[in-house]
Structures are given as C-alpha cells and as structure tokens.
C-alpha positions in Angstrom: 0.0 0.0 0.0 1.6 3.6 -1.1 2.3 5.4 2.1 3.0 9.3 3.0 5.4 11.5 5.2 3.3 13.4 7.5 3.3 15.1 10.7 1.1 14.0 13.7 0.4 15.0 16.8 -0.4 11.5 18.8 -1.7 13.2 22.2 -2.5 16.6 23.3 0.3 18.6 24.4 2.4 16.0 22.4 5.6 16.5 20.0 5.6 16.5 16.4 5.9 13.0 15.2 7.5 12.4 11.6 5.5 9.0 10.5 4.4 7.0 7.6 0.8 7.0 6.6 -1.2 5.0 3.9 -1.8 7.5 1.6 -5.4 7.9 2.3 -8.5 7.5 -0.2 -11.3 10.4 -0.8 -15.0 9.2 -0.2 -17.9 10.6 -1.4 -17.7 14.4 -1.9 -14.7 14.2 -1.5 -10.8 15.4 -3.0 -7.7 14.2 -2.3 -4.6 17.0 -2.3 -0.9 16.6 -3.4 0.1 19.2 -0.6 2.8 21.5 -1.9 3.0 23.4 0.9 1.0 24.3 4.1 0.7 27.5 6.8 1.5 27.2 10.3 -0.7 29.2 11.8 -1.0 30.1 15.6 -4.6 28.4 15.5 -2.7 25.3 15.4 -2.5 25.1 18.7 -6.0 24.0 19.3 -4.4 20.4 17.8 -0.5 20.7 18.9 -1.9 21.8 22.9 -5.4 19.9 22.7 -7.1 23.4 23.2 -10.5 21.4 20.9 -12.8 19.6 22.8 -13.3 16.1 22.3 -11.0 15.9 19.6 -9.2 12.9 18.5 -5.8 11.8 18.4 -3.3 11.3 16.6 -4.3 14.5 14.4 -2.4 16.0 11.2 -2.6 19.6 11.9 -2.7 22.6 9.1 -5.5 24.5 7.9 -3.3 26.9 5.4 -2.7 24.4 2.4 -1.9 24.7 -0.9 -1.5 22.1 -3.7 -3.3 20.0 -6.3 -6.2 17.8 -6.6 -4.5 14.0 -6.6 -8.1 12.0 -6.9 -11.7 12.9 -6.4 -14.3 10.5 -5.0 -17.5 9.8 -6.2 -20.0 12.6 -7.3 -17.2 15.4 -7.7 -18.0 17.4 -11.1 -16.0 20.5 -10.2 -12.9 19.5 -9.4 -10.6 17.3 -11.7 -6.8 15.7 -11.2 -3.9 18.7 -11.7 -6.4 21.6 -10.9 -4.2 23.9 -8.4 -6.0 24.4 -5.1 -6.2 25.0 -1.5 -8.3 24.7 1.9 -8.6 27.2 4.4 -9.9 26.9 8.2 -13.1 26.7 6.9 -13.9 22.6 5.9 -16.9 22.3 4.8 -20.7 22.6 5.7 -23.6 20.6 6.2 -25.9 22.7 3.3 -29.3 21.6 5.6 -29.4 24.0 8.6 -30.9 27.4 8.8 -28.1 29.1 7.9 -26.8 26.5 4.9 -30.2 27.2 3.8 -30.1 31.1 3.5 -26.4 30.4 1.5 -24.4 31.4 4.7 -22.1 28.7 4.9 -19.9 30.1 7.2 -21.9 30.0 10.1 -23.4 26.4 9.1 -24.5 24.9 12.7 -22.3 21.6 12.2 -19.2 23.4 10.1 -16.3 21.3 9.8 -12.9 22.9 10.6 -10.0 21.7 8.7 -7.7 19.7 10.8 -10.2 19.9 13.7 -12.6 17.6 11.8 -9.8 15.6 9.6 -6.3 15.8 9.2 -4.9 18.7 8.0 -2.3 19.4 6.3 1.1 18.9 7.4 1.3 15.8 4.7 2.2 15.4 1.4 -1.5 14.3 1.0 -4.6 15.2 2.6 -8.9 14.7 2.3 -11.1 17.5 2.0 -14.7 17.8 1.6 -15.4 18.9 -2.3 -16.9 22.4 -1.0 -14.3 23.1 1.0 -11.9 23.4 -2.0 -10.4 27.0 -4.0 -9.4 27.1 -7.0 -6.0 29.1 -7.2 -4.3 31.3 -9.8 -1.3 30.4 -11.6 0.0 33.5 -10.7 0.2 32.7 -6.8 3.4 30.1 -5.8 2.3 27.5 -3.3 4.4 28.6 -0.4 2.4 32.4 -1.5 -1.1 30.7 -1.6 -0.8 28.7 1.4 -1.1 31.7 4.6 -3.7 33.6 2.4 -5.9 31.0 2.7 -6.1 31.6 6.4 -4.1 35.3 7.7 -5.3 36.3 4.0 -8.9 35.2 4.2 -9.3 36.6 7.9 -7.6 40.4 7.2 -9.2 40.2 3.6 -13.0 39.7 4.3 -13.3 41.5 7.6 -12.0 44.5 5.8 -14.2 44.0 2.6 -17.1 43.5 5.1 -16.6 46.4 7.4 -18.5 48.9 5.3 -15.4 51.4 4.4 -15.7 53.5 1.8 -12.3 54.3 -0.8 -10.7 57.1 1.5 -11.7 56.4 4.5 -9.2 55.9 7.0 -8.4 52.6 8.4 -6.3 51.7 10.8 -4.4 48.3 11.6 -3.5 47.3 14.8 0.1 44.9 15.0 2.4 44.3 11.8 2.7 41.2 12.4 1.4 37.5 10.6 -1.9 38.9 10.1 -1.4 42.5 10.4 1.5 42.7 7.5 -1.2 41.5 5.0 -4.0 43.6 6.5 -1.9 47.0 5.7 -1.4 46.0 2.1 -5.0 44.8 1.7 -6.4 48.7 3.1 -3.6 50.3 1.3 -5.3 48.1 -2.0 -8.6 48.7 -1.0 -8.4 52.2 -1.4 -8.3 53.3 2.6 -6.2 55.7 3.9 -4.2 53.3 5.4 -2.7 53.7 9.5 0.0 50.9 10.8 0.2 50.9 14.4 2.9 49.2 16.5 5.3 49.4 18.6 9.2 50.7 17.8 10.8 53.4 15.1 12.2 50.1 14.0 8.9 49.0 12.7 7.7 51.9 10.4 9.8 51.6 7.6 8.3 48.1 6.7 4.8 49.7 7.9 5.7 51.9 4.5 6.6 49.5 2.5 3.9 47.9 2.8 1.8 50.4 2.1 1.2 52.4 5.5 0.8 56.2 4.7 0.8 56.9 8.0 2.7 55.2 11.1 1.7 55.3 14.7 4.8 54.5 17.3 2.8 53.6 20.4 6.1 54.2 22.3 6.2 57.6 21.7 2.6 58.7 21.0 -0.7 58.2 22.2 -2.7 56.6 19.5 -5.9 57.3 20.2 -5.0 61.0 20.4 -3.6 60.9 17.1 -6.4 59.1 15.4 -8.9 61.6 16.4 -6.3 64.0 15.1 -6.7 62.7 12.1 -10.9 62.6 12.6 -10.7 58.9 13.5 -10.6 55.5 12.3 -13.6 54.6 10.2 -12.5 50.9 10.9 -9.4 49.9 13.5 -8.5 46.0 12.5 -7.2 44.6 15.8 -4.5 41.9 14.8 -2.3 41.7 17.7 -3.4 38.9 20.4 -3.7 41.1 23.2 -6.7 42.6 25.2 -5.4 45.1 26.7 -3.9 47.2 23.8 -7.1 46.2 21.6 -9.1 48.0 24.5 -7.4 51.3 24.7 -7.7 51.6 20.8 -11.7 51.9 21.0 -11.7 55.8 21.4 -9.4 56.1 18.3 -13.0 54.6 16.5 -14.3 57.6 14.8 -18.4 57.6 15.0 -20.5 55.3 13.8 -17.2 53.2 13.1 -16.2 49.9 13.0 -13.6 47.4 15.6 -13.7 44.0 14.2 -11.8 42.2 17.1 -11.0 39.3 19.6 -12.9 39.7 22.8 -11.4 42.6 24.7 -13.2 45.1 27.7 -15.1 48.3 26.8 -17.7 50.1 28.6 -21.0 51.1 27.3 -20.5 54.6 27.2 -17.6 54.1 24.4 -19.6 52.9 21.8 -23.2 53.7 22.7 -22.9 58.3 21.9 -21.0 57.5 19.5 -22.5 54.7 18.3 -19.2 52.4 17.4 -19.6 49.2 16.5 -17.5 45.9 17.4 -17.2 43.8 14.5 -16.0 39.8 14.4 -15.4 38.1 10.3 -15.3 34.3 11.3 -12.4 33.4 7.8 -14.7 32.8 5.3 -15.8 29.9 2.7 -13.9 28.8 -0.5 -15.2 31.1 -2.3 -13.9 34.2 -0.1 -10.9 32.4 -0.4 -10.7 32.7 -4.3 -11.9 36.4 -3.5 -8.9 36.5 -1.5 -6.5 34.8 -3.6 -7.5 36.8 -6.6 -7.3 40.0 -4.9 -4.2 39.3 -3.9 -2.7 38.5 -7.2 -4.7 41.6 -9.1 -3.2 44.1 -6.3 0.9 42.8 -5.6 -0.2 41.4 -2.4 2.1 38.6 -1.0 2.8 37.5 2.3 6.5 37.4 3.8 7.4 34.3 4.7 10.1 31.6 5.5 9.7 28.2 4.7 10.8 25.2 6.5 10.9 21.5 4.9 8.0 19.2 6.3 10.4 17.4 8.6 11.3 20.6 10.2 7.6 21.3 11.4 8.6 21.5 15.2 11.2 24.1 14.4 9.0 26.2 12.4 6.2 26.1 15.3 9.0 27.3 17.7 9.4 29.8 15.5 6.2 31.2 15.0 4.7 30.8 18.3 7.4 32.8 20.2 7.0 35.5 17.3 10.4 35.2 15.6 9.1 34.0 12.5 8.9 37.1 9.4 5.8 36.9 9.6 4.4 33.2 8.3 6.0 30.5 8.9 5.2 27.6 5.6 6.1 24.0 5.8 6.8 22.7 1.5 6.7 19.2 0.4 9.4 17.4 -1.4 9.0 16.1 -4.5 
C-alpha cells in the first residue's frame, strides 16, 4: 500500500511526530490534495496543545494548504486531477441547517474545521470535503497561496465587510502574521491606510507595505492621534492582546467599526458615538478565491520563510514565540 510523510500529533500537548501514513483514499464528496505546501498558523494550537474539545488523536494539523487535486471521490464534477488548489480553516458545511439554507455557509450549525474535523495538512496528501476546495491562480506560488488562505482570508474579508468606503481611513493594529497582510490589503482597497505598533524600527516596513501613516505607540498616544486625524472609520485589531485592543476603542471615529477578539469596553464608548465591534469568522472557499484573486490583481504577498515538512517542530518554535517574518510555511518534497 503507497504510504506518505506526514506530521502528527499523537496526544494533546504532544511533540511533532514524523510518520508514515497510507496514503489515504477520498470518499464521497470528496478530494484528495498533493500538498505542496501548508501555513502554520498560531490556531494550530488547538491540535498541537489539545485546546479542541473532544478531539481525537493522533491528528495532522494545518489549515493553510496549498497544492493539487490527486483524486476525487464519487459525485465530484467541479474539481478534476492537476487543478491547483487549496483549503482554508473553513472545511466544509452541512448545506441543511438554517443558515446553509439562507447560502451562509460560514456560520453552518455543524461546520467542519480543517484539521479539527480531519487531518490537516502537514502531509504530502490530505482529504477534503469537495466544497471546501479554492481554485488558485497560476500566478500565486504554493508557499504564497498557502497563509492567504487563512491570515489572508481573515484580514481580507473582515476589511471588505466592514462597510469602508475608498478614502476612508483605516487603521491596523500589529504588523505582524496577520497585520502585515492587513496594511497591504487597506492600502489596496483604497483606505487611507494607519499601521500601528510598537518601535521606530517598525515603520519603515509599515511603508513599505503600504502604510501612509505610522503610529509608534512608544512615543505617541494613538488614540489622540487618530482623532487627530478625525478617527478611524475601521481599526482591525490583529495583535493577540486585550489590553492594547481595548485602549484603541476611542481612536474609533463615530458610527465606526472594531472587528476584534474579545477585549473590555464600557458602554458609554460605543453607545454616543455609536461604534460598533465587528468579528469576520475566515470565510468559505469562495472568499478564499476572493482573497487569492485580490491578492494577485493588487501585488499582495505574504512574507514568509519556509521550513521543509520534517522541520515542522522548528517552524512552530518559531512562530509561536514570534520570531518567525511573519508566516512560517512547511513545502513538500518532490
């Protein structure tokens, strides 16, 4: 029986185990992927830590991939053998609950969640659900593709969903794995595009990246210099911390937007002037050709390093204590 390299985790809180699989077969509605190359993306942790209730073990972790259809099961029309494509965090949906029905796939009821549901991708081959599947451009390289369809998808759509208008200004909170992309995707979109972080060390990439403006929370207060500007229409929150998501509401101009992680606010701040806190769960497949196609229309690209598959534990070292620039990408041998 053919057999694949992958990368397991056999128990939560467990190491990354380099092991021989059969190379598995898709079922109904399903694909099968040649992974070229997959994210690693801090929401791997729910697998590598156990963080996912009831979930079982060993698991393949990866929910940024990128590579080509190998097989497809019974009843798959739309996707054929060579076709470049990827899966994102979203894995597919049940199409029979309330919200299937109405065509919002993204908050099906029973939604599958790629390597929460089945293996991800940290393999040279994986199984996805047929609707779970993007096409993507030639343009885009694997090792490019493969952290848009996750830190893409999430800075992408919750911009595009905000309700900014071209010349509004937006502001982006952290330059970091998500935040990097989310500056080039405002600057794109047509906003009048604000980086804030922390360090003079940071602002030339802010600028290269397409920042017009750069906030240095070490030296300035950046709620002050928001409003000085006649506030944020939309502030994207991409740094994992509470605290400095909170103290960023008042920079909100009225009647604007804070898509965000959960954070503490009073009432008062966004009641007079009726702000509004905003959350973009990813998206579907088809976001994530929005995003993919976007991405090569516009220049944008992520920066990333890439580590061979066997390296997977040194690449998770690296991006979880932040010394990855700023995606960390596992590729495939041939």
């Amino acid at each position: 029986m053919p057999t694949m390299k992958a990368m397991q985790i056999s128990k939560p809180k467990g190491n990354f185990e380099l092991v021989e699989r059969p190379i598995p077969e898709p079922g109904r509605m399903q694909v099968r992927i040649k992974v070229d190359a997959c994210g690693v993306c801090h929401s791997d942790i729910l697998v590598k830590e156990g963080l996912w209730p009831g979930l079982p073990y060993p698991r393949i972790p990866g929910h940024e991939v990128a590579g080509r259809i190998d097989s497809a099961g019974a009843d798959v029309t739309q996707w054929k053998p060579g076709q470049r494509v990827g899966v994102g965090w979203h894995g597919g949906h049940d199409f029979t609950c309330d919200a299937c029905r109405r065509g919002d796939f993204i908050l099906c009821a029973n939604e599958k969640i790629t390597s929460l549901s089945f293996d991800g991708g940290y393999a040279e081959y994986m199984i996805a659900p047929a609707e779970a599947v993007a096409a993507i451009p030639d343009d885009l390289s694997p090792a490019d593709a493969a952290p848009l369809m996750c830190a893409g998808i999430t800075t992408y759509n919750s911009l595009r969903n905000a309700g900014g208008r071209a010349g509004d200004t937006v502001a982006i909170q952290g330059i970091g794995g998500l935040g990097h992309l989310g500056i080039q995707y405002a600057r794109q979109m047509g906003f009048r595009t604000v980086a804030i972080g922390r360090g003079a060390d940071k602002e030339a990439l802010a600028k290269k990246l397409g920042a017009h403006i750069y906030l240095d929370t070490d030296t300035v207060n950046p709620v002050e210099a928001l409003q000085k500007l006649g506030g944020a229409q939309i502030i994207l929150a991409t740094a994992p911390d509470a605290r400095s998501i909170s103290t960023l509401v008042d920079g909100v101009a009225r009647g604007g937007k804070m898509p965000n992680d959960p954070f503490s606010i009073s009432a008062s701040q966004i009641i007079m002037p009726r702000r509004n806190v905003q959350g973009w769960p990813s998206g579907t497949a088809k976001d994530s050709e929005d995003t993919l196609q976007f991405s090569v229309l516009t220049g944008v690209r992520p920066m990333i390093e890439k580590f061979p598959l066997e390296k997977a534990a040194e690449a998770w070292e690296q991006m979880i204590t932040g010394k990855v620039r700023f995606r960390a990408v596992l590729t495939m041998g041939k």
